[in-house]
N, C-alpha and C positions, 0 to 999 in steps of 0.2 A: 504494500500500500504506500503513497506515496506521502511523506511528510509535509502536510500543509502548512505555510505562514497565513494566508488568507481564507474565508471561508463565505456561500454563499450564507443568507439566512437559514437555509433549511440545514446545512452541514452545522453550522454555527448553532442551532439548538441540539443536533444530534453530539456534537462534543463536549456542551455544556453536558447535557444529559449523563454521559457517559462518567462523568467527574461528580455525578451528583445533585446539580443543579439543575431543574427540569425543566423548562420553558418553553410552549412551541416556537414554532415558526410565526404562528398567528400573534402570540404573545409580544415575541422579537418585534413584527410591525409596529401592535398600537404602541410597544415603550419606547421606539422612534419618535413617535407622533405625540405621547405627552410625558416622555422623560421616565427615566429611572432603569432603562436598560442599560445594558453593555455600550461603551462609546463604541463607533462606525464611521466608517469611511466612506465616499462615494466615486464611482469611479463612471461619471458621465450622470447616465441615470441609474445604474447598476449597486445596489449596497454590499458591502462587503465589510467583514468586522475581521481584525488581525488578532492573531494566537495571544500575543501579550494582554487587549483588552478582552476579551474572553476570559485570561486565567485572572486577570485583575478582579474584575466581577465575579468570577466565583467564588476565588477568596476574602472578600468582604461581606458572601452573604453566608457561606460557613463558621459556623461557633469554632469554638476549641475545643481538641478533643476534652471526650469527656468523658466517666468513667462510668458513672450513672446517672439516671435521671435527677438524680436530687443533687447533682453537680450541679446541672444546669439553673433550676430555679435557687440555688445559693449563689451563684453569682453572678446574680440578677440577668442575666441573659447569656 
């Protein structure tokens, strides 16, 4: 398989996915349209999101590990 830097939206939710963080394709559009997804690039009319903001965005919406549940509501999020 070849190692991507760039990805379409539909690729770009499938490698979110795979690291954990779900999000469709459909998703990806509207957090274009009013914020809060992954940053994106455009290449004409074409969107394209790069491997860096991808793993950027997945690790800001991943906790710490944790050991158990009762980690998580001790501290505080």
């Amino acid at each position: 398989m070849i190692d991507l830097q760039f990805f379409t939206t539909k690729q770009a939710a499938e490698y979110m996915a795979v690291r954990g963080v779900h999000r469709t394709a459909g998703t990806l559009e509207v957090a274009r349209v009013v914020g809060g997804g992954p940053r994106f690039r455009k290449d004409g009319r074409k969107v394209i999101y790069d491997r860096q903001s991808l793993d950027e965005y997945i690790a800001a919406r991943l906790s710490r590990p944790l050991a158990s549940t009762s980690d998580f509501t001790q501290a505080g999020a």
